[in-house]
VOPAGU-2260 file (C-alpha; in pm, 1 decimal, decimal comma):
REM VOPAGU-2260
SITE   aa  ch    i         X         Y         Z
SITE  UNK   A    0     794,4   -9261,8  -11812,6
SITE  UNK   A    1     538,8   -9457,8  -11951,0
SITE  UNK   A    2     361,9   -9336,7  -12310,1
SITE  UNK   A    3     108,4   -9408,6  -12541,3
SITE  UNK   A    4     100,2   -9226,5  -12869,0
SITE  UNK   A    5    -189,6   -9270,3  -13120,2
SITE  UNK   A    6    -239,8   -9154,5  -13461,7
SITE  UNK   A    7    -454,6   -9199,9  -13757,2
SITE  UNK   A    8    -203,0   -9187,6  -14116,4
SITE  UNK   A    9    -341,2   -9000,9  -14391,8
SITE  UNK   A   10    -442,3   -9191,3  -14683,0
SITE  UNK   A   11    -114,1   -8975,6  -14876,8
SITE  UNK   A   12     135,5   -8942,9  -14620,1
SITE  UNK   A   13     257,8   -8627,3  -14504,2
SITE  UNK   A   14     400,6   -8389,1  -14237,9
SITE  UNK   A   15     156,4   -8532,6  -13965,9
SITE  UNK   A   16     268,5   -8857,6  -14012,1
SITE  UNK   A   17     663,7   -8811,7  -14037,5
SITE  UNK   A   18     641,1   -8645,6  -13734,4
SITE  UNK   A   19     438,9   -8917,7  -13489,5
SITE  UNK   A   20     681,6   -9141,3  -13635,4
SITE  UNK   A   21     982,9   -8966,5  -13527,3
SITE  UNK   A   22     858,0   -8864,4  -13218,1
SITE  UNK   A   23     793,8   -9218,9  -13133,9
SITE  UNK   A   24    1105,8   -9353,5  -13222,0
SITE  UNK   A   25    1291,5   -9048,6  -13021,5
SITE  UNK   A   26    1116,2   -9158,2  -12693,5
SITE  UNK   A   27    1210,4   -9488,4  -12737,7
SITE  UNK   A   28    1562,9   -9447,4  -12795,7
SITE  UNK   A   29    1569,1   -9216,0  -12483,3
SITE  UNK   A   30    1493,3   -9511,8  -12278,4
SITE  UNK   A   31    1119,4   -9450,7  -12254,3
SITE  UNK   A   32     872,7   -9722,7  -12239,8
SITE  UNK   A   33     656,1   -9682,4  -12600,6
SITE  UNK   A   34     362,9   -9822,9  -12699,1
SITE  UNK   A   35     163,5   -9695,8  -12995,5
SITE  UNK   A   36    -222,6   -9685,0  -13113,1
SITE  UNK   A   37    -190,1   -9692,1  -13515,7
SITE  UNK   A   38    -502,1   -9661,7  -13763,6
SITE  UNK   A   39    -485,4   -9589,7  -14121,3
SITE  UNK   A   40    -745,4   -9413,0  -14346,1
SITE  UNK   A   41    -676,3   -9655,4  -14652,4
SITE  UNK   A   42    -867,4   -9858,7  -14442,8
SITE  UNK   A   43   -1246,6   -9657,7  -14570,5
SITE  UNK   A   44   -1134,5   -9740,5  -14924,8
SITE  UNK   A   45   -1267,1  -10096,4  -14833,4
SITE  UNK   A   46   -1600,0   -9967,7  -14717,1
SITE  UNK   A   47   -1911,3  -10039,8  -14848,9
SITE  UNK   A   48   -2151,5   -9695,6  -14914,7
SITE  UNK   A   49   -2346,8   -9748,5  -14632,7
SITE  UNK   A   50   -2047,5   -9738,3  -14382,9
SITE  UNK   A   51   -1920,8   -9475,7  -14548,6
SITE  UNK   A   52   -2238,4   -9277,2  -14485,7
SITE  UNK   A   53   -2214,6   -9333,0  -14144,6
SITE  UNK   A   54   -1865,9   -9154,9  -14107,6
SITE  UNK   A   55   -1940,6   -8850,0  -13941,5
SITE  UNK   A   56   -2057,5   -9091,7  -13618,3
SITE  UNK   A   57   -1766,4   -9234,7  -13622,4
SITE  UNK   A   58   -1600,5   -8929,4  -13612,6
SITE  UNK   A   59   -1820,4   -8823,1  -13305,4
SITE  UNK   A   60   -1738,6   -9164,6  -13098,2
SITE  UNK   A   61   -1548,9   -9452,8  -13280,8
SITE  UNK   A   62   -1654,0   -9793,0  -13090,0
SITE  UNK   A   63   -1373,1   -9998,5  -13228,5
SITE  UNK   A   64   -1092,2   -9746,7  -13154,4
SITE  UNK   A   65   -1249,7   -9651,6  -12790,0
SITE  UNK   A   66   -1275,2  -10043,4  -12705,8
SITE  UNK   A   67    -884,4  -10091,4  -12809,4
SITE  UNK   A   68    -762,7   -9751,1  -12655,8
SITE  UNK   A   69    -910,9   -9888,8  -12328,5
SITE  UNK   A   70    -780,0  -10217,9  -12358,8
SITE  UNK   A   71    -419,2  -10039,8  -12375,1
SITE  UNK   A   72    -446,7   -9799,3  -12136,2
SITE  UNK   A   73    -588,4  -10059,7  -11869,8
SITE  UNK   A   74    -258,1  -10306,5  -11959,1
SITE  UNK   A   75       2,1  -10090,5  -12003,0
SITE  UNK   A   76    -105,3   -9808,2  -11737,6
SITE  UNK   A   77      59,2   -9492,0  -11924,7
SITE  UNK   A   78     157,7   -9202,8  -11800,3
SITE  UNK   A   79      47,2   -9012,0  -12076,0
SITE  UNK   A   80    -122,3   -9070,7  -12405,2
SITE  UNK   A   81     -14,6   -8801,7  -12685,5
SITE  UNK   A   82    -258,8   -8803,7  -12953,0
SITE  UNK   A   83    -122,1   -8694,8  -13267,7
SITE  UNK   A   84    -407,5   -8678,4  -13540,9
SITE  UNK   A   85    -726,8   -8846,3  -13471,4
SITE  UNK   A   86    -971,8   -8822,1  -13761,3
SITE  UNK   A   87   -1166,5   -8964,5  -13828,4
SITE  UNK   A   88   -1103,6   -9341,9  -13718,0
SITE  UNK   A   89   -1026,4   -9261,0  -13336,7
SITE  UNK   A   90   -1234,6   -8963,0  -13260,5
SITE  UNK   A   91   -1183,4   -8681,0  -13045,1
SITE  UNK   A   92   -1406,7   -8907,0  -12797,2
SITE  UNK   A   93   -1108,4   -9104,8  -12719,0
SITE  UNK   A   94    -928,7   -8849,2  -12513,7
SITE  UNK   A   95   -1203,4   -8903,8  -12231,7
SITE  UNK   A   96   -1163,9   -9266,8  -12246,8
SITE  UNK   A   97    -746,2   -9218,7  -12186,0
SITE  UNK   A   98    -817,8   -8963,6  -11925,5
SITE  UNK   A   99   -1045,3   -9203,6  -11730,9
SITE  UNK   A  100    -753,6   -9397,6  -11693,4
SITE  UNK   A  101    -559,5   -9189,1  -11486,9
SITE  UNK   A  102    -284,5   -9078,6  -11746,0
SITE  UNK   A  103    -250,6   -8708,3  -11874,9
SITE  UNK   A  104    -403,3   -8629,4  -12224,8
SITE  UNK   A  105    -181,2   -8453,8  -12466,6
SITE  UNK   A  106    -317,1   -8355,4  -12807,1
SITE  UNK   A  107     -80,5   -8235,7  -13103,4
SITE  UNK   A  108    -288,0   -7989,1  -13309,0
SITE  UNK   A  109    -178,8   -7993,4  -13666,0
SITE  UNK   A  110    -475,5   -7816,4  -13837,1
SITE  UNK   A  111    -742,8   -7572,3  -13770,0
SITE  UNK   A  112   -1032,6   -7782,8  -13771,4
SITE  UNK   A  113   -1204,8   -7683,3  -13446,0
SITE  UNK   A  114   -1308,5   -7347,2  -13659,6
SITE  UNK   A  115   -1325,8   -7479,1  -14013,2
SITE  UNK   A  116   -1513,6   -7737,0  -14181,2
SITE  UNK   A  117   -1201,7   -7801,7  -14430,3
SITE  UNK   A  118    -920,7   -7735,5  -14161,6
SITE  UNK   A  119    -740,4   -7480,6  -14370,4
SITE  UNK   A  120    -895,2   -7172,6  -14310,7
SITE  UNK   A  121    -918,8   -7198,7  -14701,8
SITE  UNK   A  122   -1179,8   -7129,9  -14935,7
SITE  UNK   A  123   -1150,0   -7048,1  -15312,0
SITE  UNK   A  124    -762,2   -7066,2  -15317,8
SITE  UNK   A  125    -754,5   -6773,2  -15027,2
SITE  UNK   A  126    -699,3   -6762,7  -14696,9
SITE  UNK   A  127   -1088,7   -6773,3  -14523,5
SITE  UNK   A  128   -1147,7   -6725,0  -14089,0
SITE  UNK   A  129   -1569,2   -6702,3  -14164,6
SITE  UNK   A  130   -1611,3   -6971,9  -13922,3
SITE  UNK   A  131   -1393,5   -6895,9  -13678,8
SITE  UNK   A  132   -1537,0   -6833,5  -13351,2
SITE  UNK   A  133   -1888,3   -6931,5  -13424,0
SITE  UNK   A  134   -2066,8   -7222,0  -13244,9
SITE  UNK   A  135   -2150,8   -7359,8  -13582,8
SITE  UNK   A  136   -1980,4   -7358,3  -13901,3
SITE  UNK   A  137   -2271,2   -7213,1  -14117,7
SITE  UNK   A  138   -2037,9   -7060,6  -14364,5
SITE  UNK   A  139   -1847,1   -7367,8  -14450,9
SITE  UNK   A  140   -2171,3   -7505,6  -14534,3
SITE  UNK   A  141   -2317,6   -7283,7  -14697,6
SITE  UNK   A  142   -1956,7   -7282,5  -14931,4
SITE  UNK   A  143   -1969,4   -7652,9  -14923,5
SITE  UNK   A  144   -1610,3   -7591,4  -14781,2
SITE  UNK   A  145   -1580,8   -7986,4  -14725,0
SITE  UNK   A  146   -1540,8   -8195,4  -15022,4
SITE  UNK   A  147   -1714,9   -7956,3  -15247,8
SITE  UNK   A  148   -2038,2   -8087,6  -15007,1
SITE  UNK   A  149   -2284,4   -7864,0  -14845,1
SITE  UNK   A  150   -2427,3   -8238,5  -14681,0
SITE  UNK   A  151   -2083,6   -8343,8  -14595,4
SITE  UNK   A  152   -1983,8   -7977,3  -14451,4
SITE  UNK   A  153   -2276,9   -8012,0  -14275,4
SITE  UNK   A  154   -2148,1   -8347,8  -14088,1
SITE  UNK   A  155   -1805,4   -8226,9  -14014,3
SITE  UNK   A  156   -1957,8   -7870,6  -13858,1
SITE  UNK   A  157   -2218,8   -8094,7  -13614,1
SITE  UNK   A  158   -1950,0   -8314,2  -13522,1
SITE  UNK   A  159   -1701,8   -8005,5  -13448,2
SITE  UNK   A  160   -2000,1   -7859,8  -13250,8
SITE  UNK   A  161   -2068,6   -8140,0  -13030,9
SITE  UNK   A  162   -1733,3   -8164,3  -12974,9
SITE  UNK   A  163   -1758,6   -7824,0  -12825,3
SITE  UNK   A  164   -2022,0   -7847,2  -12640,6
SITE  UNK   A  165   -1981,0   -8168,2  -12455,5
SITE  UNK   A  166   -1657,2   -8026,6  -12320,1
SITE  UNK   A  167   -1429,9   -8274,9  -12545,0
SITE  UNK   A  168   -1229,1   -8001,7  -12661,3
SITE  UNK   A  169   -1178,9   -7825,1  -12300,1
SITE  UNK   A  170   -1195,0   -8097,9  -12023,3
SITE  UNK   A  171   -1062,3   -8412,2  -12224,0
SITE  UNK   A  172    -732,7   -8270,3  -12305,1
SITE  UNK   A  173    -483,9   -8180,5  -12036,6
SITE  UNK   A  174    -212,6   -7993,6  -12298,6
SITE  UNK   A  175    -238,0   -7904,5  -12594,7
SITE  UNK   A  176      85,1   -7888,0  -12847,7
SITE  UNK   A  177      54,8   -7625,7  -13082,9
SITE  UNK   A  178     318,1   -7665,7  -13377,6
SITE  UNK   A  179     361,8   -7241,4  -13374,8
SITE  UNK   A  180     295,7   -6944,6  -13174,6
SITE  UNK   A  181      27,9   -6868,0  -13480,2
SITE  UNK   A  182    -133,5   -7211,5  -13415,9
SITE  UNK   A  183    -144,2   -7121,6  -13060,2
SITE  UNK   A  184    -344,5   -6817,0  -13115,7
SITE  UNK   A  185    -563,2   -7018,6  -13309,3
SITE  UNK   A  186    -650,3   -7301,3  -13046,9
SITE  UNK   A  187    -693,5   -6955,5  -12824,6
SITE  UNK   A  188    -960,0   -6808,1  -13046,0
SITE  UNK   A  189   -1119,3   -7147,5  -13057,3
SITE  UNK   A  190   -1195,7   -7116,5  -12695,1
SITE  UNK   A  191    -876,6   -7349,8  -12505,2
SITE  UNK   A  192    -753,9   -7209,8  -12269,0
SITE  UNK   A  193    -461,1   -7006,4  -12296,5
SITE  UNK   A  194    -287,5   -7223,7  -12008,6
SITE  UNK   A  195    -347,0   -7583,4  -12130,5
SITE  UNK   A  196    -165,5   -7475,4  -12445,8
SITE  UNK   A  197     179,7   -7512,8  -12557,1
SITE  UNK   A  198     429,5   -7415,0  -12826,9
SITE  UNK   A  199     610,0   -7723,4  -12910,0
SITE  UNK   A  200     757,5   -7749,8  -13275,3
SITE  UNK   A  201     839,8   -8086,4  -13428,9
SITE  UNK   A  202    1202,3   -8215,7  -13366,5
SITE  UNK   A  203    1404,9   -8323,4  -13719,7
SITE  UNK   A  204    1589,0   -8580,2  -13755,4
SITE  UNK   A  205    1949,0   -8454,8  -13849,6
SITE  UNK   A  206    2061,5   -8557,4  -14208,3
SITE  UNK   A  207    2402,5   -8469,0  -14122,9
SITE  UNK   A  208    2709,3   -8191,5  -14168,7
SITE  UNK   A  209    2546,1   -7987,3  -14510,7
SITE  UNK   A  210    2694,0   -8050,8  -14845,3
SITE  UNK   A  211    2794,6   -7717,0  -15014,8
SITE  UNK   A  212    2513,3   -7628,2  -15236,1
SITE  UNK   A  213    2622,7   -7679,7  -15589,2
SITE  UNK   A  214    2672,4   -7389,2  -15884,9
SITE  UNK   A  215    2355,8   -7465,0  -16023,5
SITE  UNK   A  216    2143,3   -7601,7  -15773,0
SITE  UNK   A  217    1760,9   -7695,2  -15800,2
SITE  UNK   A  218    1463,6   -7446,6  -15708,9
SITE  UNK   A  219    1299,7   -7741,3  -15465,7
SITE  UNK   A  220     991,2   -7790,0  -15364,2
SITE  UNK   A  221     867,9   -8113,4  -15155,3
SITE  UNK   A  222     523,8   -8139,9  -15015,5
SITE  UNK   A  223     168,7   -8284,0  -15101,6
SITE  UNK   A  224      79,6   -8153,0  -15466,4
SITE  UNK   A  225    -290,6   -8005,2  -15350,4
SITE  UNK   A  226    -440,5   -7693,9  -15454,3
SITE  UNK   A  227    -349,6   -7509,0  -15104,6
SITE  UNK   A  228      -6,9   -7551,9  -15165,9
SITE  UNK   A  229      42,8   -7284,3  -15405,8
SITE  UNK   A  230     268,7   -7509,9  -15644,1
SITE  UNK   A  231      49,3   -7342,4  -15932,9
SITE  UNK   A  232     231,1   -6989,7  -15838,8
SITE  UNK   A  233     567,1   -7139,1  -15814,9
SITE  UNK   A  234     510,9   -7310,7  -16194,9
SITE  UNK   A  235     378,3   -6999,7  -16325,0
SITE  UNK   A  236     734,3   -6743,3  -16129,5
SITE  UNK   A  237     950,8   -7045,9  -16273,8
SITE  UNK   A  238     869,7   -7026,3  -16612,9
SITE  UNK   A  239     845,3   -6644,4  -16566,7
SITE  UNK   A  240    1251,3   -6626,2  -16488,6
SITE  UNK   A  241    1354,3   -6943,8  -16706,3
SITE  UNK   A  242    1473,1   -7169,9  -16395,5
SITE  UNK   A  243    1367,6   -7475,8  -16732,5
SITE  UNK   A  244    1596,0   -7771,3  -16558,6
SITE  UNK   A  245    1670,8   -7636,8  -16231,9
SITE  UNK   A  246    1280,5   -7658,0  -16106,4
SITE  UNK   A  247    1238,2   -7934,2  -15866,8
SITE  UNK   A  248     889,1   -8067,6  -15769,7
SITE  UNK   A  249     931,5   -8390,5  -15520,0
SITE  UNK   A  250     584,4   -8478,4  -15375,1
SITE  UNK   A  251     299,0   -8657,9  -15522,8
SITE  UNK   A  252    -147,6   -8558,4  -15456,6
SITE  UNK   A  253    -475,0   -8492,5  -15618,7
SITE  UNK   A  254    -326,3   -8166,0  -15838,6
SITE  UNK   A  255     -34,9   -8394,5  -16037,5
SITE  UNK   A  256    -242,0   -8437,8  -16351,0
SITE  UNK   A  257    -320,8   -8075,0  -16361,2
SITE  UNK   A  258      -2,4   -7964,1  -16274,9
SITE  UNK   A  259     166,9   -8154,7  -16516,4
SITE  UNK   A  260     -45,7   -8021,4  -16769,7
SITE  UNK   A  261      17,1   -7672,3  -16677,7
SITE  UNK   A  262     395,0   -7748,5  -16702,2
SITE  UNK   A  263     373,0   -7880,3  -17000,9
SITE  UNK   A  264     186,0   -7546,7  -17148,1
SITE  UNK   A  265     458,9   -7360,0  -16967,1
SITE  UNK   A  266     721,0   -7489,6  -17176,4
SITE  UNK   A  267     881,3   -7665,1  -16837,3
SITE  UNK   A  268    1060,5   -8035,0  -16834,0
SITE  UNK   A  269     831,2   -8302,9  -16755,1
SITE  UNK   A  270    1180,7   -8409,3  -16526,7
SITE  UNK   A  271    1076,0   -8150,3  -16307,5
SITE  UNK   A  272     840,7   -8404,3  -16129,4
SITE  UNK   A  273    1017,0   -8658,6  -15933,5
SITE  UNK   A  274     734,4   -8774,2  -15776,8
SITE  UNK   A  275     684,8   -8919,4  -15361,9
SITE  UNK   A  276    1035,6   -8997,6  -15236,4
SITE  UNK   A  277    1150,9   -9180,4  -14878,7
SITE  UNK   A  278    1321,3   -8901,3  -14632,6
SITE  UNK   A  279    1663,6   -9081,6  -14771,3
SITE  UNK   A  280    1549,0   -8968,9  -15126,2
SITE  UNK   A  281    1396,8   -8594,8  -14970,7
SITE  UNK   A  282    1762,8   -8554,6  -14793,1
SITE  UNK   A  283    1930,8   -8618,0  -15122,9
SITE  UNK   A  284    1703,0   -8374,8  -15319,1
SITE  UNK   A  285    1804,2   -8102,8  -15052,6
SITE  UNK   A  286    2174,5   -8141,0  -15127,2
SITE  UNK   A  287    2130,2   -8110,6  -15468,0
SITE  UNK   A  288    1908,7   -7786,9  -15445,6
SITE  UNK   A  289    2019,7   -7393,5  -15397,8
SITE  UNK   A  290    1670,2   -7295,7  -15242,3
SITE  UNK   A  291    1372,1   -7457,9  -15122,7
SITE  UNK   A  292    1005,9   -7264,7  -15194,7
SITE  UNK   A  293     711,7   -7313,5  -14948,7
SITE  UNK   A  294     441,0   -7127,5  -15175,7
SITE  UNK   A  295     123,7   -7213,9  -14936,8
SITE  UNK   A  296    -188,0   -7038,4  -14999,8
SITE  UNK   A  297    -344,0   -7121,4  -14670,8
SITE  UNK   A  298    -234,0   -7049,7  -14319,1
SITE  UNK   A  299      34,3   -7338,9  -14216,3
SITE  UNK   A  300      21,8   -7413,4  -13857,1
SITE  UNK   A  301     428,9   -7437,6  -13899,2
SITE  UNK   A  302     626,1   -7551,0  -14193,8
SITE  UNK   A  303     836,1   -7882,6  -14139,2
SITE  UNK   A  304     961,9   -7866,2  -14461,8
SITE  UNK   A  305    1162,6   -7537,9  -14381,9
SITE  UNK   A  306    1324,3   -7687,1  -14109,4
SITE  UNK   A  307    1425,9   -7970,4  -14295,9
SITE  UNK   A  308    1602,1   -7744,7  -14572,9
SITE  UNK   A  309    1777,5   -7614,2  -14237,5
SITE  UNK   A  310    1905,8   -7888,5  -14128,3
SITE  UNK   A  311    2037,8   -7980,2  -14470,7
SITE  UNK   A  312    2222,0   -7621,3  -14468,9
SITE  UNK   A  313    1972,6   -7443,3  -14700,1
SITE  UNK   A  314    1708,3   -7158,7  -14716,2
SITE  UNK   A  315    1362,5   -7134,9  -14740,4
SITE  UNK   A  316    1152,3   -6876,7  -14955,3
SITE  UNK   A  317     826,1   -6923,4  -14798,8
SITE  UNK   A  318     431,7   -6717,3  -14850,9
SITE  UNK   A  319     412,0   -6440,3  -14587,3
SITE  UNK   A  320     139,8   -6566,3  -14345,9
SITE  UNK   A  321      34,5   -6778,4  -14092,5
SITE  UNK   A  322     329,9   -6988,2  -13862,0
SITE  UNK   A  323     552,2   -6964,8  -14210,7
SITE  UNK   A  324     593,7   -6562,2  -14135,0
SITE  UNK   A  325     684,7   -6605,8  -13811,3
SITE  UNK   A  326     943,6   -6893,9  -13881,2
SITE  UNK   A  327    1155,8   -6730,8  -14176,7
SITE  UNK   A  328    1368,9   -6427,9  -14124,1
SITE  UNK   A  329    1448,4   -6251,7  -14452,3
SITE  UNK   A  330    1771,5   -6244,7  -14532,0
SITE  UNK   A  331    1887,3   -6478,4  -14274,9
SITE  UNK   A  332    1753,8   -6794,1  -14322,6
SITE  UNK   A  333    1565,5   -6743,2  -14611,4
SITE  UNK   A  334    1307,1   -6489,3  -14772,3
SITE  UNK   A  335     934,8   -6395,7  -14839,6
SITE  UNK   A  336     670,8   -6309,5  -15112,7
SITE  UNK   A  337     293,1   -6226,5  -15058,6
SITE  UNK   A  338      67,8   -6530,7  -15053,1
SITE  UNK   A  339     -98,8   -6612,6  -15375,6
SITE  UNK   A  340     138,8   -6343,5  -15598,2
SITE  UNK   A  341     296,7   -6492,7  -15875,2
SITE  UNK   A  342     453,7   -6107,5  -15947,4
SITE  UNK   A  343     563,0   -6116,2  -15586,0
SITE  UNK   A  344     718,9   -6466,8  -15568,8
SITE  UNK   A  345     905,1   -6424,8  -15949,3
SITE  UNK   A  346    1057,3   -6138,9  -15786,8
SITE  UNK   A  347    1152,9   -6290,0  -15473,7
SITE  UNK   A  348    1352,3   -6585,6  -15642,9
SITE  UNK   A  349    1495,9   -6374,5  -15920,6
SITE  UNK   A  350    1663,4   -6143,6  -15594,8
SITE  UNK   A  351    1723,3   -6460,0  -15368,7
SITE  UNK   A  352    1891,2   -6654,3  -15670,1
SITE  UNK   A  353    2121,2   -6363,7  -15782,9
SITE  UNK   A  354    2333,1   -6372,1  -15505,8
SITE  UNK   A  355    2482,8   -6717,1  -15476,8
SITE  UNK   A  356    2711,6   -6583,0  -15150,8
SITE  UNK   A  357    2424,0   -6493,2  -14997,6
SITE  UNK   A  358    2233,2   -6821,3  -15045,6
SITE  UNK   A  359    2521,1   -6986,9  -14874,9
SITE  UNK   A  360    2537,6   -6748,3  -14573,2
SITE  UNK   A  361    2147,7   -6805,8  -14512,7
SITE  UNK   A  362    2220,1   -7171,4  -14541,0
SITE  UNK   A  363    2472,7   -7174,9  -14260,3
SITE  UNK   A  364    2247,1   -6922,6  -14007,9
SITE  UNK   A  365    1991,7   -7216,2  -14108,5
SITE  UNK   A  366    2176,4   -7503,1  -13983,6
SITE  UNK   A  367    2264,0   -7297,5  -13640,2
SITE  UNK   A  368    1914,1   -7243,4  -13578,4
SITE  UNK   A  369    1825,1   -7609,0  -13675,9
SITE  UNK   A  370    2084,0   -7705,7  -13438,6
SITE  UNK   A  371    1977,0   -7533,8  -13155,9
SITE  UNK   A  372    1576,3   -7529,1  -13170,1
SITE  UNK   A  373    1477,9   -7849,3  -13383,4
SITE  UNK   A  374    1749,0   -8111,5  -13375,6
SITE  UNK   A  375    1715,4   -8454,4  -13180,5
SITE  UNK   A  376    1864,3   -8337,1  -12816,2
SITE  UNK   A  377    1620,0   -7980,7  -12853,4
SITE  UNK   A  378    1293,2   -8187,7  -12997,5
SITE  UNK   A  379    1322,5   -8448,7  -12708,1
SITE  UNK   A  380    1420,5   -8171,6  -12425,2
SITE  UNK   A  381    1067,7   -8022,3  -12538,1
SITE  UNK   A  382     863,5   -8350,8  -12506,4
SITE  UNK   A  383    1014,1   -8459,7  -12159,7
SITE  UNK   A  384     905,7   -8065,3  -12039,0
SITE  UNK   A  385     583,1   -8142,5  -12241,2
SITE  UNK   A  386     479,2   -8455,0  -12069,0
SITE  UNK   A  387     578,0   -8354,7  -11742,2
SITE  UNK   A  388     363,7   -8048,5  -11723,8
SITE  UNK   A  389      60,2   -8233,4  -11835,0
SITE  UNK   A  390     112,4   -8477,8  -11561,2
SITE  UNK   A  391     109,8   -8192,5  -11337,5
SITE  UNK   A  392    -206,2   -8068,0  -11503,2
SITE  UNK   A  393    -354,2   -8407,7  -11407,5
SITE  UNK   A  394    -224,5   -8450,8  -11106,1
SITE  UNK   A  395    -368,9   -8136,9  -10967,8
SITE  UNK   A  396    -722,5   -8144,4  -11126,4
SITE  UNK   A  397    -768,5   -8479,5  -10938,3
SITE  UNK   A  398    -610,6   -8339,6  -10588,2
SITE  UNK   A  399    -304,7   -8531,9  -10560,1
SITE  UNK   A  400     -37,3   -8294,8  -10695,4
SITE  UNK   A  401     185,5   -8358,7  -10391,7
């Protein structure tokens, strides 16, 4: 099987970008011919303003990246091209220029922007679905929900709306791979079709047999330090119980200064921020730590950081909603608080923590269920059943199933 993967990295990289990396290089150790379309977003820091003004057209129909993707497609002759995240340097326009080749059109969906401006169902640190099923996203302008910009709210709603209406969104794409059964209700409610759409989580890569957790182990958390994450909450529950040294904070973003302040007013170690760290550096953190805490104020569309604390043999206290309360089961492989409650997360870690035998029995159902759902053999069993029925999505909308 021949396939083409593109992706556009984040100018911070994050979940979305770890995974189209290690899907790509699980294909190709399976023996599968690989070739990938790459862009990067640092590349608009070297924009002048008046290119940067034109964004939003770009993010309609990108010339450059639909003249390359063609050039690709025509040499290599895929059998399918997976896009994994595509704004705004390739463009949603470039799933009709793969599909005109021949080859079936996946799409990984790691966000909800076909209903919000922002792509977080997020507005004023709470979870926000105003948008959602409207033809245009007047409430996210009217909020300025992009950027803090009623113009540039404005640019991403048009663009989402043509998208919509010139049938990108629901005659481009042959499958869609939603990350969770909640982002799969999402894509629904968007208008796909509840047939071209797939639950397919992200494979891990394993970090090996779990270390015992230590004594004394860290209160981790490791993620993109933005106001949606919640990391605010989990300062405010940590200095609440007195966790001091054992609070662990590996991930770098726009909230550091400010959270560094509030840490400091908190009476909490400046050690507590380790800063961006390779997956080498993320695996190590994990062995050191007794708990990991995914404090999201917005709707996740799945959680990859939970499933890496699995596979390193340790639970996950996670915010009660979107894929994240469908992924954890309390007091198996982890535990819950509701979204946004400091009160209700400082008494979720003081109950979790108290019980060291406990800990270590979640940690173990953890790594079973890592094992069998998300490890390397169950992540590329998914993508081979993946591909294969969007080829025979293909096949049959152009009469040749047989």
């Amino acid at each position: 099987m021949k396939i083409l993967l593109a992706h556009c990295h984040y100018q911070i990289r994050g979940g979305e970008d770890a995974t189209f990396e290690q899907e790509r290089d699980l294909l190709s150790s399976a023996g599968m011919e690989v070739q990938s379309y790459v862009r990067a977003n640092d590349e608009i820091r070297d924009w002048g303003w008046l290119r940067r003004a034109a964004l939003p057209l770009t993010a309609i129909r990108s010339g450059r990246a639909l003249r390359e993707i063609s050039d690709l497609v025509r040499g290599f002759r895929p059998d399918v091209v997976h896009f994994h995240n595509v704004h705004p340097l390739i463009s949603p326009a470039a799933f009709r220029t793969a599909r005109q080749s021949g080859a079936a059109v996946v799409h990984t969906v790691y966000n909800f922007r076909m209903s919000c401006p922002n792509g977080l169902f997020l507005r004023d640190g709470r979870p926000c679905e105003d948008c959602a099923g409207r033809s245009f996203a007047w409430p996210g302008v009217v909020h300025a929900c992009y950027r803090s910009s009623r113009l540039q709210s404005a640019a991403v709603a048009a663009v989402t709306a043509y998208h919509h209406r010139s049938g990108t969104w629901s005659r481009q794409v042959d499958l869609y791979a939603a990350l969770s059964p909640f982002g799969a209700r999402k894509l629904i409610d968007a208008g796909i079709r509840a047939d071209r759409v797939v639950v397919k989580a992200p494979g891990i890569r394993d970090p090996g047999p779990p270390l015992p957790a230590p004594p004394e182990g860290t209160v981790l958390y490791v993620g993109r330090l933005s106001a949606e994450k919640g990391v605010s909450d989990l300062l405010d529950a940590a200095a609440a119980i007195g966790l001091g040294p054992r609070l662990r904070i590996v991930g770098d973003g726009p909230e550091m200064p400010r959270l560094r302040r509030q840490a400091a007013d908190l009476g909490l170690p400046a050690e507590a921020f380790a800063g961006a760290r390779d997956a080498a550096e993320v695996a190590r953190e994990m062995a050191r730590a007794s708990l990991v805490v995914v404090p999201s104020r917005f709707y996740e569309t799945f959680g990859r950081v939970v499933v890496e604390a699995w596979a390193s043999g340790r639970p996950v206290l996670v915010a009660d909603h979107g894929a994240l309360a469908g992924l954890v089961t309390p007091g198996q492989t982890g535990g819950t608080f509701k979204p946004g409650s400091v009160a209700s997360l400082e008494d979720a870690l003081r109950r979790m923590l108290a019980s060291r035998e406990l800990l270590s029995e979640m940690g173990r159902n953890a790594r079973a269920i890592y094992e069998r759902c998300y490890g390397p053999s169950a992540a590329l069993a998914a993508m081979v059943s993946l591909y294969g029925q969007a080829i025979g999505i293909r096949a049959a909308s152009t009469g040749d199933s047989c």
